[in-house]
C-alpha positions, 0 to 999 in steps of 0.5 A: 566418507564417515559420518562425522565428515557427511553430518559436518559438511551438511551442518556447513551447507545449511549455515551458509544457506542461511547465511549465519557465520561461523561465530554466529552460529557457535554463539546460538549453539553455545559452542566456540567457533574454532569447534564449529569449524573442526566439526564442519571439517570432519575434524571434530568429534560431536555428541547428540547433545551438541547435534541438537543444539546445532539443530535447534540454532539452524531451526531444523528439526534433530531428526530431519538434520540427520536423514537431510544429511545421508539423503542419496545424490539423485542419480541419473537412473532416477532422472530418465526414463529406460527407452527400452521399456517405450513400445514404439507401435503404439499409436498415440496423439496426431502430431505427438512423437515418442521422443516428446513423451520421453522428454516430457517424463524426463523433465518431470521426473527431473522437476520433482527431484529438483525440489525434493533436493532443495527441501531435503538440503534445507533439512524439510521433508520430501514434497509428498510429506507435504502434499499427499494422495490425490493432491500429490497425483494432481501435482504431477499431472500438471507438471507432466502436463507442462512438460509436454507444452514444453516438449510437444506440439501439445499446448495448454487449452486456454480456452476451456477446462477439457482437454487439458491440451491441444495441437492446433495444427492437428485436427481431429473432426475439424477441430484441434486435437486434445489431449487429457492427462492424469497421473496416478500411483495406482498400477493398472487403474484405469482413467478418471474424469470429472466430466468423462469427454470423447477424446485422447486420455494419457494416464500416467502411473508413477511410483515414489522413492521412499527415502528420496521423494522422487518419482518414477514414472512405470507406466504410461497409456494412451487411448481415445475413449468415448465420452459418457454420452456415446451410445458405447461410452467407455466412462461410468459416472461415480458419483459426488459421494459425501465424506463420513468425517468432514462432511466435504463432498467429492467432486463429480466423478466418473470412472472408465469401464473395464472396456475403456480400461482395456483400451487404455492398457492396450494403450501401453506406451511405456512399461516397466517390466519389472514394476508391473506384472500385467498378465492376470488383468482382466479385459473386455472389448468390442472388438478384436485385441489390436496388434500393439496390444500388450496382450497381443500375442 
């Protein structure tokens, strides 16, 4: 398809959304209607003047008209997960099944496009131009946290801020399993918390497309990490640090140690071989390198 036809087709599918005529929108663009449909139709020739001017009647910004345009269909690729790259011997939650973790990426990854369509069809920006850094992790830490209420035996905690969810048929200690989650775009970190409890941790790392906005999950771990508390804790408190230029403090952090690190890493339930090299990452344990381990040999 040439240009003109993508770039007419798309200014007719924002026409409609907005739900304009075609001599409505001819009119606030100074063009006549008959034109406005041969350029709808790819028939018709335009200048930029007359691009801006379409951009200007469809309150849509020249340049986002343009890259809204030519913006890929997402394929399938970006929508589901490789299996190959799921290592089935990892343990993981009582009562979680790999095929819940697959369905649950699938679903968020799924979500994020479904929105980045929407707002790319609309002429806006992708949803990380909008919610950046932490915020944007946080976002997708809920949605994949959603996905596994939908897609596990794992429900949302009701009850309590920690953990994040919880399988009341499994217990663990006499009480429900929990499960916590963070996503983060950081390959290899480790976890953080703002209270660094005892129990299951999933930390999610994920990459985003840079003309799409969509999200590609790369890795994903799962380990029981001992709580700050723990005569061997696996978490190290941060602090609540004060920024320089706002004056905002930060929340109460704490970070895993590089032994709780490990045994996320050693977690790995799913690993893109091409988008992580994890050979030259340190480790330290209390104990022998488990046979599931990434770095088992």
């Amino acid at each position: 398809m040439d240009a003109k036809t993508t770039i007419g087709r798309f200014v007719r599918k924002l026409r409609e959304q907005k739900q304009l005529t075609q001599d409505q929108l001819a009119t606030r663009t100074g063009i006549t209607y008959q034109y406005l449909s041969g350029l709808e139709n790819g028939r018709e020739n335009f200048s930029i003047d007359v691009l801006e001017a379409l951009a200007g009647a469809l309150s849509v910004p020249f340049a986002q008209l343009v890259a809204a345009a030519f913006a890929p269909e997402p394929s399938a690729s970006t929508l589901t997960a490789n299996s190959k790259y799921f290592r089935p011997q990892v343990p993981l939650p009582p009562g979680m099944k790999l095929s819940h973790v697959e369905a649950a990426i699938n679903a968020t990854q799924s979500i994020v496009s479904g929105i980045n369509a929407n707002l790319l069809t609309a002429g806006a920006k992708a949803l990380p131009a909008y919610i950046q850094g932490n915020n944007f992790s946080g976002l997708v830490s809920n949605m994949l946290c959603d996905a596994l209420n939908d897609h596990s035996s794992y429900k949302h905690n009701s009850h309590q801020a920690y953990p994040d969810l919880i399988n009341a048929a499994a217990k663990v200690a006499g009480k429900p399993a929990g499960l916590e989650i963070k996503s983060t775009i950081q390959i290899g970190k480790g976890g953080e918390s703002h209270n660094g409890h005892s129990g299951w941790h999933l930390i999610a790392c994920f990459q985003i497309e840079e003309k799409t906005g969509n999200i590609r999950f790369i890795h994903l771990m799962f380990a029981v990490l001992n709580g700050h508390n723990h005569a061997e804790p696996d978490w190290t408190y941060v602090g609540s640090k004060v920024n320089a230029e706002t004056g905002s403090r930060r929340t109460e952090t704490y970070n895993t140690t590089l032994i709780g690190t490990t045994k996320l890493r050693d977690g790995s339930v799913f690993l893109d071989p091409d988008a992580i090299d994890f050979k030259r990452w340190r480790q330290q344990r209390r104990g022998a390198t488990p046979p599931y381990s990434i770095f088992a040999k």
